[in-house]
py3Dmol code that shows the C-alpha trace and the ligand (Angstrom):
import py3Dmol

protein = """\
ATOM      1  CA  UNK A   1      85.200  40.711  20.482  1.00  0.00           C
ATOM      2  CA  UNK A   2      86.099  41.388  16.961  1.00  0.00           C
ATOM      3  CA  UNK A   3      84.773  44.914  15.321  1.00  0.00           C
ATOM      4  CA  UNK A   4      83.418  42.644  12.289  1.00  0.00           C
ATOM      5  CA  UNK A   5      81.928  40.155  14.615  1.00  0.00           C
ATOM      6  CA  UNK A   6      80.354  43.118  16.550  1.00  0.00           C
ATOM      7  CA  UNK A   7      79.101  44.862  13.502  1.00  0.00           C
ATOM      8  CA  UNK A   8      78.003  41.290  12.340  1.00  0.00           C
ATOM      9  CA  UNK A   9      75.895  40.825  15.348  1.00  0.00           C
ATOM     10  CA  UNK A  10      74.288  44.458  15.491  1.00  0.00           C
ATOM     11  CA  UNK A  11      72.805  44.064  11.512  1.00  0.00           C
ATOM     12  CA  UNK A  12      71.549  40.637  12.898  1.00  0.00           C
ATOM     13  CA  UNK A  13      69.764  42.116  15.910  1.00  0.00           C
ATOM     14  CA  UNK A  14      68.539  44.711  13.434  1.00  0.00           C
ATOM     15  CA  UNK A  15      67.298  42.055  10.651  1.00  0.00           C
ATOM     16  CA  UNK A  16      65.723  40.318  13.755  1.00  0.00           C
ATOM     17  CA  UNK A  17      63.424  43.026  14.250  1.00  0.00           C
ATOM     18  CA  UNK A  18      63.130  43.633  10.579  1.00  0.00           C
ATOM     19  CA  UNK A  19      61.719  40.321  10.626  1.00  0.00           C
ATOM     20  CA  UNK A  20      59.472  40.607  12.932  1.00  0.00           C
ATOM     21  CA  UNK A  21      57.360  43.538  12.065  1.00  0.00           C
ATOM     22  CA  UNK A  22      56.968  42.394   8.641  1.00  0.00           C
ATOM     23  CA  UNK A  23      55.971  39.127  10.099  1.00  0.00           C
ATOM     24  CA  UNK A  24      53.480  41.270  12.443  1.00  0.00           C
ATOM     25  CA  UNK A  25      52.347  43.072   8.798  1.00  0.00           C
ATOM     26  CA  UNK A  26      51.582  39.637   7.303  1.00  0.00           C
ATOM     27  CA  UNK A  27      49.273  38.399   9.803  1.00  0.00           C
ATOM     28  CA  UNK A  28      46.900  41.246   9.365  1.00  0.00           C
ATOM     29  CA  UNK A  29      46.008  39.937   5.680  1.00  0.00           C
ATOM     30  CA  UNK A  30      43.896  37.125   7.516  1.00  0.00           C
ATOM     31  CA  UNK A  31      41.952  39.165   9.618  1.00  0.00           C
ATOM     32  CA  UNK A  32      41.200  41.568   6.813  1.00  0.00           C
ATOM     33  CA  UNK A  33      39.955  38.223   4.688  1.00  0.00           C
ATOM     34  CA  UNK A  34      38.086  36.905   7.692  1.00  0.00           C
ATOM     35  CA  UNK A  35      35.989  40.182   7.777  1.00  0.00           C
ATOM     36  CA  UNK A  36      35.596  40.648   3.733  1.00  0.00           C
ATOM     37  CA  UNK A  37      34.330  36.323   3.853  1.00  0.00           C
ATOM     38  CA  UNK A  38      31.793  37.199   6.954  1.00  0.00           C
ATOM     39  CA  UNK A  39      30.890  40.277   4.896  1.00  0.00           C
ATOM     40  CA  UNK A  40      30.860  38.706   1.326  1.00  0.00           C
ATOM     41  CA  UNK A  41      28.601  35.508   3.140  1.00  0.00           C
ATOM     42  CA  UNK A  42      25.840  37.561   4.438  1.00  0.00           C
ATOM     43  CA  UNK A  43      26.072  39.834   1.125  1.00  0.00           C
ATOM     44  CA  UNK A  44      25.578  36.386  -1.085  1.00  0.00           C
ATOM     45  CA  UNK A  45      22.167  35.727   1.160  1.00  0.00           C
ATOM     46  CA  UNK A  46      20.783  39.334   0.759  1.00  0.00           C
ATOM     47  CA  UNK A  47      21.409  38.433  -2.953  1.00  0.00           C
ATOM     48  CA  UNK A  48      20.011  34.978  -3.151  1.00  0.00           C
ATOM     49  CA  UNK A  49      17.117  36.840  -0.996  1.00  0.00           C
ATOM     50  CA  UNK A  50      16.188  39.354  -3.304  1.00  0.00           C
ATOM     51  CA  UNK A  51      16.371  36.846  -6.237  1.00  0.00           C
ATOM     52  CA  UNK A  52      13.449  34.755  -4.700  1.00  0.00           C
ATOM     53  CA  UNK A  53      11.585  37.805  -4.227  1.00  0.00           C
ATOM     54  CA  UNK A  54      11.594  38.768  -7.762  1.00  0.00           C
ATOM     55  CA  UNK A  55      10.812  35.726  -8.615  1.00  0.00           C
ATOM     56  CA  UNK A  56       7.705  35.483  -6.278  1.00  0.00           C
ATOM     57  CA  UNK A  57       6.854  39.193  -7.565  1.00  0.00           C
ATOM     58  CA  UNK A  58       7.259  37.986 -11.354  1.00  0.00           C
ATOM     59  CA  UNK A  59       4.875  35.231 -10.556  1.00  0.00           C
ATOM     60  CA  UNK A  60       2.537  37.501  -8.582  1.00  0.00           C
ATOM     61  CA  UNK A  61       1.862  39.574 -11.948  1.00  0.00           C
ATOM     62  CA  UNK A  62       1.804  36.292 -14.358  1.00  0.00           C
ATOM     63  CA  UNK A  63      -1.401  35.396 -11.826  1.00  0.00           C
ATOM     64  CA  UNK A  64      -2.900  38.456 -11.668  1.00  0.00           C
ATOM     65  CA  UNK A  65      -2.811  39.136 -15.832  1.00  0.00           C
ATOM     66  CA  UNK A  66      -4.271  35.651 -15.469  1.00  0.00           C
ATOM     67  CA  UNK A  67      -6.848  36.540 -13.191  1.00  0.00           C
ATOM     68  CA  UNK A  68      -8.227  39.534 -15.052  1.00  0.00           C
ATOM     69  CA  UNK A  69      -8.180  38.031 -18.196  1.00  0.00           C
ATOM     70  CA  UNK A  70     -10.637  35.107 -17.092  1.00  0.00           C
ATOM     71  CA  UNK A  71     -12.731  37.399 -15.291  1.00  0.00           C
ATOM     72  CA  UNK A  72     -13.146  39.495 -18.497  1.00  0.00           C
ATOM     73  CA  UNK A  73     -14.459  36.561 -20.208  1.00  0.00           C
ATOM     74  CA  UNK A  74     -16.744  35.925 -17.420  1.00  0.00           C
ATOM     75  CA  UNK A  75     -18.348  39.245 -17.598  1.00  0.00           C
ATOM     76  CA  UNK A  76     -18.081  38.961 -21.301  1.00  0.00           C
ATOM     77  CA  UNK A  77     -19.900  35.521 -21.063  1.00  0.00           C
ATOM     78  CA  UNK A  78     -22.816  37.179 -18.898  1.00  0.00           C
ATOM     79  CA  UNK A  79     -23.372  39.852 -21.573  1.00  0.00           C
ATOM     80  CA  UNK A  80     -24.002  37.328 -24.213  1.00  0.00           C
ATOM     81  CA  UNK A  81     -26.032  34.948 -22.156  1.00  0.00           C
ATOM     82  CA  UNK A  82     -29.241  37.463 -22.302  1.00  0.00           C
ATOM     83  CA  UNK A  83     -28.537  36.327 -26.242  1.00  0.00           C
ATOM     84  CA  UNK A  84     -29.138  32.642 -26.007  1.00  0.00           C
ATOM     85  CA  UNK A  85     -31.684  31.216 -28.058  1.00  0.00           C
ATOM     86  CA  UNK A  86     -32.732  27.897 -26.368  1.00  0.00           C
ATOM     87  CA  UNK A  87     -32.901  25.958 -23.450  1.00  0.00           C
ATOM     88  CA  UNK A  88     -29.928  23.713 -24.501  1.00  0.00           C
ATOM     89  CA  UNK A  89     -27.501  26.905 -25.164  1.00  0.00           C
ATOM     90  CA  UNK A  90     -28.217  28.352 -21.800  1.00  0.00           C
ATOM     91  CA  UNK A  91     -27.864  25.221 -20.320  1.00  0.00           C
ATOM     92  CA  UNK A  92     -24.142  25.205 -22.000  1.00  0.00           C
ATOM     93  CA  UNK A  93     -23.393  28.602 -21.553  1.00  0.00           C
ATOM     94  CA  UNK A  94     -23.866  28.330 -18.091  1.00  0.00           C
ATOM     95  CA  UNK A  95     -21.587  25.691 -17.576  1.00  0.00           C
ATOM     96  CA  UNK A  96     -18.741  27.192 -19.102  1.00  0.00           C
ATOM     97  CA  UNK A  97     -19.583  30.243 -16.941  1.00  0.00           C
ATOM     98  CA  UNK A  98     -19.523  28.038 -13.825  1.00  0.00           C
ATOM     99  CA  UNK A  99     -16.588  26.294 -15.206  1.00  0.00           C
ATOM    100  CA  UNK A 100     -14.511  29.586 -15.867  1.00  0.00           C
ATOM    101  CA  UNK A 101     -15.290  30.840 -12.450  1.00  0.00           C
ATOM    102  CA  UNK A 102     -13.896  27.921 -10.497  1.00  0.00           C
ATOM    103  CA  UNK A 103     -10.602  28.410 -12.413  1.00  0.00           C
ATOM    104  CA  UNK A 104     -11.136  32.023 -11.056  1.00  0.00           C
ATOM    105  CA  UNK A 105     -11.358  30.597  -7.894  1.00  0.00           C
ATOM    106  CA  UNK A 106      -8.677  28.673  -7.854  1.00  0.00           C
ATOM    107  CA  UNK A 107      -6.244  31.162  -9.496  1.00  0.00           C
ATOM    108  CA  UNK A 108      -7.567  33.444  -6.723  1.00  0.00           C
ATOM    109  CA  UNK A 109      -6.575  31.256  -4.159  1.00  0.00           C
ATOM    110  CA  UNK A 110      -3.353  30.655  -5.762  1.00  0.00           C
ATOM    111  CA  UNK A 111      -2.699  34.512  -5.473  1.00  0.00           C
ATOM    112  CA  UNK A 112      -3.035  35.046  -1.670  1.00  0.00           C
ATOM    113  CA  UNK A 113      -0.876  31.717  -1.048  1.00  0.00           C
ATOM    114  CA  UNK A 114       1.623  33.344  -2.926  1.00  0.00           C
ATOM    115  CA  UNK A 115       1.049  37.071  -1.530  1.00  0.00           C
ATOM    116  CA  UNK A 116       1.562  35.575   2.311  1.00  0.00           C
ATOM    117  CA  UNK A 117       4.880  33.647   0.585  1.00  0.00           C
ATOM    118  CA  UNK A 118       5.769  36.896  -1.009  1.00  0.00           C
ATOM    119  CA  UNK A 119       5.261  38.706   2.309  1.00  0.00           C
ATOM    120  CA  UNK A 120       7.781  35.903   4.206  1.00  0.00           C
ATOM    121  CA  UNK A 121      10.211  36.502   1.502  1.00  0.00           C
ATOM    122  CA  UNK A 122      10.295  40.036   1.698  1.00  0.00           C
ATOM    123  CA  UNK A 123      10.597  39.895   5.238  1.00  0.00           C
ATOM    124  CA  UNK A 124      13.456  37.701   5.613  1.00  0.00           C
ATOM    125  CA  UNK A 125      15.017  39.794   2.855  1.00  0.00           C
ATOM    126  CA  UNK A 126      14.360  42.950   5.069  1.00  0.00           C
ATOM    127  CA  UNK A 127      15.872  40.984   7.575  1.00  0.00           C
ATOM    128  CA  UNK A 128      19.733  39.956   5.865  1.00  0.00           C
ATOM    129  CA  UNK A 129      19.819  43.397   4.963  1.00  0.00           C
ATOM    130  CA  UNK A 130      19.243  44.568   8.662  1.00  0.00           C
ATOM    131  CA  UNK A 131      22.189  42.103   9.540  1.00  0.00           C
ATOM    132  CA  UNK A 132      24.453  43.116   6.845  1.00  0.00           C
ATOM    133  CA  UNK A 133      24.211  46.628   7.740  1.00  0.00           C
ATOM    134  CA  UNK A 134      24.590  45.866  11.524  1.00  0.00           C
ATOM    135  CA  UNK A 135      27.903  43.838  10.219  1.00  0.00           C
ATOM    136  CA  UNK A 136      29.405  46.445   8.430  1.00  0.00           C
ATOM    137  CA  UNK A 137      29.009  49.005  11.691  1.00  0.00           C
ATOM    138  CA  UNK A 138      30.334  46.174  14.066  1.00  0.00           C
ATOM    139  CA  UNK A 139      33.281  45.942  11.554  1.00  0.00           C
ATOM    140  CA  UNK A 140      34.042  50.059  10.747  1.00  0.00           C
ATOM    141  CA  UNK A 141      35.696  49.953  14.158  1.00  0.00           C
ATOM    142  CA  UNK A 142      37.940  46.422  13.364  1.00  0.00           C
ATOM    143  CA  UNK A 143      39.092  47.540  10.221  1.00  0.00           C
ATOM    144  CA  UNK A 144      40.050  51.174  11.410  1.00  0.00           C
ATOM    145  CA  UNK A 145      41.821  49.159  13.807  1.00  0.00           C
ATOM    146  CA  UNK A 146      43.260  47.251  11.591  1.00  0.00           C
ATOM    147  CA  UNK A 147      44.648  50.144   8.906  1.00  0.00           C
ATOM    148  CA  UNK A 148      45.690  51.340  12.670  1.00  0.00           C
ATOM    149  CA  UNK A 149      47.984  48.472  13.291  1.00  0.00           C
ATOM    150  CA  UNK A 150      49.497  48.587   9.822  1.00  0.00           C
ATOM    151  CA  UNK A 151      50.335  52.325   9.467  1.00  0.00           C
ATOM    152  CA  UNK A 152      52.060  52.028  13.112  1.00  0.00           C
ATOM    153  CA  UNK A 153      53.854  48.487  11.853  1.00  0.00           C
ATOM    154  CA  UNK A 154      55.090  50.494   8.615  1.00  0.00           C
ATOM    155  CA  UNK A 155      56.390  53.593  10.215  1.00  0.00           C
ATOM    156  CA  UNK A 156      58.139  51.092  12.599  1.00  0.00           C
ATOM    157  CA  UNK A 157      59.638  48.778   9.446  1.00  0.00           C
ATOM    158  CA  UNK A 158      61.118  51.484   7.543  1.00  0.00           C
ATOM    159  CA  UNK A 159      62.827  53.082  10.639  1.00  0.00           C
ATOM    160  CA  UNK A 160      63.887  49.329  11.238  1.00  0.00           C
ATOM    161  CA  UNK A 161      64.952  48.843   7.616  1.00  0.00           C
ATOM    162  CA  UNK A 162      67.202  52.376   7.715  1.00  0.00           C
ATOM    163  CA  UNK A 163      69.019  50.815  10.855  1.00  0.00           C
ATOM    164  CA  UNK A 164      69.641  47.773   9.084  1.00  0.00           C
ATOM    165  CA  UNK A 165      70.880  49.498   6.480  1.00  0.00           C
ATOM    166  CA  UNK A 166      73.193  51.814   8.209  1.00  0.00           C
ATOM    167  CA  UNK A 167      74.333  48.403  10.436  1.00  0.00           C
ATOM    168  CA  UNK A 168      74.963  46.631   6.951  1.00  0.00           C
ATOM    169  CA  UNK A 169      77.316  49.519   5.792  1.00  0.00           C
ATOM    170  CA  UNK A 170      79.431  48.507   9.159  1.00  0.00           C
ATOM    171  CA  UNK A 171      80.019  45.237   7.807  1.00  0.00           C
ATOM    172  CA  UNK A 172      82.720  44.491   5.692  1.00  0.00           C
ATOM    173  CA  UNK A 173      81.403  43.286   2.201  1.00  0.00           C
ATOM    174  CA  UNK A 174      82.112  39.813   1.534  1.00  0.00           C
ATOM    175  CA  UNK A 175      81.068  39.190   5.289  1.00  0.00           C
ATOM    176  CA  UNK A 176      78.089  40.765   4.282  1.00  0.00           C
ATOM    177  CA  UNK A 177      77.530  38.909   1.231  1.00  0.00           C
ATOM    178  CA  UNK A 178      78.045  35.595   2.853  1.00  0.00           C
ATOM    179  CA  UNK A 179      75.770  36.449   5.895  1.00  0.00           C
ATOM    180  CA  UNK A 180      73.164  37.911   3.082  1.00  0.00           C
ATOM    181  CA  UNK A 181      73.221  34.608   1.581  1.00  0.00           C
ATOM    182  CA  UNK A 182      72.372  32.727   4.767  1.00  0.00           C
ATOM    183  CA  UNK A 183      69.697  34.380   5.876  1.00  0.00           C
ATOM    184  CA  UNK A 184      68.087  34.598   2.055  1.00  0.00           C
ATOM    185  CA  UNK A 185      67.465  30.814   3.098  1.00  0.00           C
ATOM    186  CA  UNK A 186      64.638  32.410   5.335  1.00  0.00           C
ATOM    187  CA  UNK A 187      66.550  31.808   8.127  1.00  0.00           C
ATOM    188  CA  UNK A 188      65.595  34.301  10.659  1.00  0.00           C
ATOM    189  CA  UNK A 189      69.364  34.182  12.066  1.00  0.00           C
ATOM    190  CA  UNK A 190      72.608  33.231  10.348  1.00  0.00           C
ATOM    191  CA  UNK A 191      74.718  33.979  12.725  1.00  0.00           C
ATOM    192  CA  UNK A 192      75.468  31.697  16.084  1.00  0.00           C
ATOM    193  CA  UNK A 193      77.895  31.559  18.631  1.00  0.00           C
ATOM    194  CA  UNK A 194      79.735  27.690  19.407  1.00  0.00           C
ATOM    195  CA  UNK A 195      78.078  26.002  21.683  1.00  0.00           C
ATOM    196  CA  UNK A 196      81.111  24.055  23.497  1.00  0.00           C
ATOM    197  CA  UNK A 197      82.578  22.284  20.824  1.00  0.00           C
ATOM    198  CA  UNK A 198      79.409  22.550  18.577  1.00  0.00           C
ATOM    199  CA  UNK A 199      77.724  24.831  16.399  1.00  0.00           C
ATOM    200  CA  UNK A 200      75.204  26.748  18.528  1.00  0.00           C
ATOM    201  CA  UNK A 201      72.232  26.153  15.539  1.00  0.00           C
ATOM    202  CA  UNK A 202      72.567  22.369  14.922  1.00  0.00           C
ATOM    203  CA  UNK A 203      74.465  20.992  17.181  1.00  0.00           C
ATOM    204  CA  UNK A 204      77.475  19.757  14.560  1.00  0.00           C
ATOM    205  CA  UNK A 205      80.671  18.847  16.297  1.00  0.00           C
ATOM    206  CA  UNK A 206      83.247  21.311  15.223  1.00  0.00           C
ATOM    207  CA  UNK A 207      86.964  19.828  14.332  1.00  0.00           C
ATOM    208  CA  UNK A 208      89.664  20.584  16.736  1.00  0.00           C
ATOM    209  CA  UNK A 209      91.517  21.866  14.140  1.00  0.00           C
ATOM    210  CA  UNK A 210      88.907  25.122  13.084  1.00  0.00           C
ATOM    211  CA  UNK A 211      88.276  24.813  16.820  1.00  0.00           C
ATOM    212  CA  UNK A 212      91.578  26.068  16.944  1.00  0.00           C
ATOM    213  CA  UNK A 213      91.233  28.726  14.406  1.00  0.00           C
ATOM    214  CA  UNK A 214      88.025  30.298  15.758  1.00  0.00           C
ATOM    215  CA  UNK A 215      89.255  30.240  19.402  1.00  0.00           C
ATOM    216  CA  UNK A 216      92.288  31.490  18.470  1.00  0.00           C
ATOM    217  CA  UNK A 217      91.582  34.286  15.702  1.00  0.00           C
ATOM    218  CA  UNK A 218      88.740  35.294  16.640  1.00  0.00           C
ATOM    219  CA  UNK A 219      87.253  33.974  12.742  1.00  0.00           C
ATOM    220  CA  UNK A 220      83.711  33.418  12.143  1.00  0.00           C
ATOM    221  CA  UNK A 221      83.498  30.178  10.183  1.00  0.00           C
ATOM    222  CA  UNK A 222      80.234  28.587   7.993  1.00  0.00           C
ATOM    223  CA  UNK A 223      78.827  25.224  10.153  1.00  0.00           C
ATOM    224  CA  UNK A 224      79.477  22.249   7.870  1.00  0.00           C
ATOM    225  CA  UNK A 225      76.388  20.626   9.248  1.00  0.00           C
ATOM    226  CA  UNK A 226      73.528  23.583   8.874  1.00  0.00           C
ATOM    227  CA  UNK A 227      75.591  26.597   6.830  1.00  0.00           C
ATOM    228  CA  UNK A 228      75.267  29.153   9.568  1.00  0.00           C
ATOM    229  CA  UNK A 229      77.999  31.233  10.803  1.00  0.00           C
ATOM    230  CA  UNK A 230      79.406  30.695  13.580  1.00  0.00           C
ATOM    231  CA  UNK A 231      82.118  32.314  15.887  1.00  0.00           C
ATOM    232  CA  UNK A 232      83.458  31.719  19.626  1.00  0.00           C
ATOM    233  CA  UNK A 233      81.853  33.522  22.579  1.00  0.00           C
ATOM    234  CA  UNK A 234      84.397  33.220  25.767  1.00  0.00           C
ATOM    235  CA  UNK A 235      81.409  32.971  27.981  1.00  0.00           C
TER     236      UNK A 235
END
"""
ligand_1 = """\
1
ZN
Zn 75.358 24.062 12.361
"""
view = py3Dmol.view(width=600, height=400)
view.addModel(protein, "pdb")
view.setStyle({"model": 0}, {"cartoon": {"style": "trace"}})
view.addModel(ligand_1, "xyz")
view.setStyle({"model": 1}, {"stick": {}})
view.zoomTo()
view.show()
């Protein structure tokens, strides 16, 4: 074989792996987004959880203002009701005080619906945040392996990429260029041997006449039909 073709075929074997690992350093992004998005979900509901619980705990003091205010007036009411002159102005006064302390009533009842749904809320709060805590334990021990996995992966690439690099000085530049040029087409390989009388990528009959050449020479040609290069293996 020729030393070019050689050379050729070593900084492809090298870009091959190359390839790989970074390929192997892409597919980590998902798994790092899968665990922030199962993170970030059960953060949004300890959120939304909370919220509701302030709410319920702003309308927990609007009630209970309420409910001190009207029983002030009650007891206020009382006081003055040892001031009524006649039978027709205690009869009044003490329907407004039996009227103010059935809104009382109510209010009060009001109140200790809305404790026992305060209670729930906080609870299921408690809850989320339980889970969200347990979440981020179960997922220390993923993402150490995952910052694992990429510092291994990177140590490998740029050992990878200073092979390539010292395979790429073996090749003789416009080879090089032309080969660079292939594979920046995000092919993983540019370079294939014939396949019979075909191009080993796509299958393109070759002319007898380059046939000729490449058998011949030794050359490594560009397929017409797919752009690779391709050269003659005896085998
Ligand atoms: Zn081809």
């Amino acid at each position: 074989m020729q030393t070019e073709l050689v050379a050729l075929l070593a900084l492809q074997a090298d870009d091959v792996v190359v390839y790989g690992l970074e390929a192997r350093l892409a597919a980590l992004d998902p798994r790092i987004q899968e665990l922030d998005r199962r993170r970030q979900h059960l953060a949004d509901a300890v959120a939304r959880a909370a919220a509701a619980v302030e709410a319920e705990e702003k309308k927990q003091a609007y009630l209970r203002d309420k409910i001190a205010e009207h029983k002030q007036l009650i007891e206020r009411n009382q006081a003055q009701m040892g001031a009524v002159k006649t039978m027709k102005q205690a009869t009044a006064a003490a329907a407004q005080m039996e009227q103010a302390q059935q809104i009382v009533a109510g209010e009060e009842s009001d109140l200790l619906a809305l404790n026992r749904r305060l209670e729930e809320y906080r609870a299921a709060q408690q809850g989320l945040k339980g889970e969200l805590a347990a979440l981020e334990t179960e997922q220390e021990s993923a993402r150490a392996c995952v910052a694992t996995e990429r510092g291994e992966i990177a140590a490998d690439l740029s050992l990878a990429r200073a092979k390539r690099a010292e395979a790429a000085a073996r090749v003789p530049v416009p080879l090089l260029s032309r080969y660079d040029r292939i594979r920046g087409r995000k092919r993983v390989e540019a370079v294939f041997p014939m396949h019979g009388m075909s191009c080993g990528n796509c299958d393109t009959a070759i002319p007898l006449q380059r046939r000729h050449v490449m058998t011949a020479s030794a050359a490594i040609e560009m397929c017409e039909g797919c752009g690779v290069l391709m050269y003659y293996s005896p085998e």
